[in-house]
N, C-alpha and C positions, 0 to 999 in steps of 0.2 A: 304425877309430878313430871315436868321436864325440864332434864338440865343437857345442855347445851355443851360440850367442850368450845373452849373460845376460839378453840382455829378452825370450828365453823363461822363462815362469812354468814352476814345477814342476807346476800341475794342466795345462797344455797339452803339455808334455812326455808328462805319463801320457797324456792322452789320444791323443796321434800312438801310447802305444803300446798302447794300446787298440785303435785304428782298424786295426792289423795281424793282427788275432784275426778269421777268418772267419768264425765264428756268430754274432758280432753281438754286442753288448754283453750282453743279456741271459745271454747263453749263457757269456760270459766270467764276468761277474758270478755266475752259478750256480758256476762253478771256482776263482774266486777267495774267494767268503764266504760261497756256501753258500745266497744269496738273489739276486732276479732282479733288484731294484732297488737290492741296497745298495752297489753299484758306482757307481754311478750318482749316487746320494746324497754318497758319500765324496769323486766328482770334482768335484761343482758345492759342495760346501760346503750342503748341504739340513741344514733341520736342526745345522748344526753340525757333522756330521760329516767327518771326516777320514779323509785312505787312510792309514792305518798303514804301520809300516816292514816287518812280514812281511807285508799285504796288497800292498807296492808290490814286496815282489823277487818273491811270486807272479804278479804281474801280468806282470813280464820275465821270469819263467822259462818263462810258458804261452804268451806270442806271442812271444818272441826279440828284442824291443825294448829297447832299450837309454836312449830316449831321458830318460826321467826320470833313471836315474843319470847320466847324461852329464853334466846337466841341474841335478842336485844337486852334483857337483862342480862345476861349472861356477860356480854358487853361493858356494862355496865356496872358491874362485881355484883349481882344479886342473883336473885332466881325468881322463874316464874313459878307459884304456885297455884292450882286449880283449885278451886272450893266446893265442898257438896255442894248439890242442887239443893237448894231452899224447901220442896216441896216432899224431896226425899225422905223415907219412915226414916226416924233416928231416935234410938232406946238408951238406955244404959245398957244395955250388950254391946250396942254399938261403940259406944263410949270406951267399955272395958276392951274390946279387941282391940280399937284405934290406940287406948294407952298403951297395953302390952306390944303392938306393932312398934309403938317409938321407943320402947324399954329396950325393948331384942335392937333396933337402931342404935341407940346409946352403946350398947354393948356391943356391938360389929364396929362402930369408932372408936371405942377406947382400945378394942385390941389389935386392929388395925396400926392404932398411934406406937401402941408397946411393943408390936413388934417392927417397926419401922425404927423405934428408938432401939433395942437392944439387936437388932441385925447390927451394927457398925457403930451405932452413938450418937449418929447424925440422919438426920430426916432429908433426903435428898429431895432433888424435882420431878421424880415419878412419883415419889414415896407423898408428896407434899398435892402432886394433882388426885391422888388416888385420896385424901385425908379431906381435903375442900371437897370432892364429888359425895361423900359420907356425910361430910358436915350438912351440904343442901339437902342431901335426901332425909337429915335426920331432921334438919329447917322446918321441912316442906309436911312430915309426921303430924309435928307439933303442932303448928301451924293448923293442920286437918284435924289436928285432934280438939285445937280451940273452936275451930268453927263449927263442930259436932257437941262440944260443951254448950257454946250458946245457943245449939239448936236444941235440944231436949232442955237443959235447965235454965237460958235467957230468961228475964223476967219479961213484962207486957211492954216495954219500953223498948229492951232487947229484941224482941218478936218481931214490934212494927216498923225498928231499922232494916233487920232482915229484910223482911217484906218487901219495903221501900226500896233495898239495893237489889230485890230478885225482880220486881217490879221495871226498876231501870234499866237493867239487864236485857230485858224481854223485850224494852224498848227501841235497845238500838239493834236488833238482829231485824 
């Protein structure tokens, strides 16, 4: 899962995912637009230019980084969450560890909330960014833990959406 603090900007987001590309910016930039500087141009705002929305999901499809979408929902008061891989083994162990993983979640925000509530009586603005970062992470659990339900127990209808959206997936990489 990644969450984003929102006073990360979205052009420092691209760049952390930039910085994950081992050839170097140049070399990204050559995959990404075709030219060796206009990466480069799009990230600092040079000229005016801007990373576009298929320049930025080429950018996380070619280094694996995620941080700009995170980043942009983040923005956006949501979160990005990443979903098993479709093709991934998934059991009922799997299942029961994912639940248990969100239980222990559940339970790091509730005690988090109780003792933000009885330190003072009042939930301030650290107390309130540290409550929202738990909330996403416990989101993002759930969320992992539905999409691990419908992969081992999805019926044949469930299966062949799956398929379909791992299918389209695969298509725009």
């Amino acid at each position: 899962m990644y969450h984003i603090d929102r006073t990360v900007s979205l052009e420092e987001a691209a760049r952390a995912d930039c910085a994950l590309w081992r050839g170097g910016q140049e070399s990204l930039s050559l995959s990404v637009t075709g030219s060796p500087q206009t990466l480069r141009h799009k990230l600092t705002g040079h000229n005016r230019a801007i990373l576009g929305v298929q320049d930025a999901v080429s950018l996380m499809e070619l280094t694996g980084g995620r941080n700009l979408i995170a980043a942009m929902a983040s923005q956006l008061g949501g979160l990005y969450v990443p979903m098993p891989a479709f093709d991934a083994v998934q059991d009922n162990e799997d299942l029961m560890l994912a639940f248990m993983s969100t239980s222990t979640q559940l339970g790091e925000l509730a005690r988090k909330a109780q003792a933000a509530v009885s330190n003072d009586g009042v939930v301030d603005m650290q107390e309130r960014a540290a409550l929202i970062k738990s909330a996403h992470e416990l989101n993002a659990k759930v969320m992992h833990y539905l999409a691990l339900l419908d992969r081992v127990y999805g019926d044949a209808e469930v299966q062949a959406e799956l398929r379909a959206e791992a299918l389209a997936g695969e298509g725009k990489r």
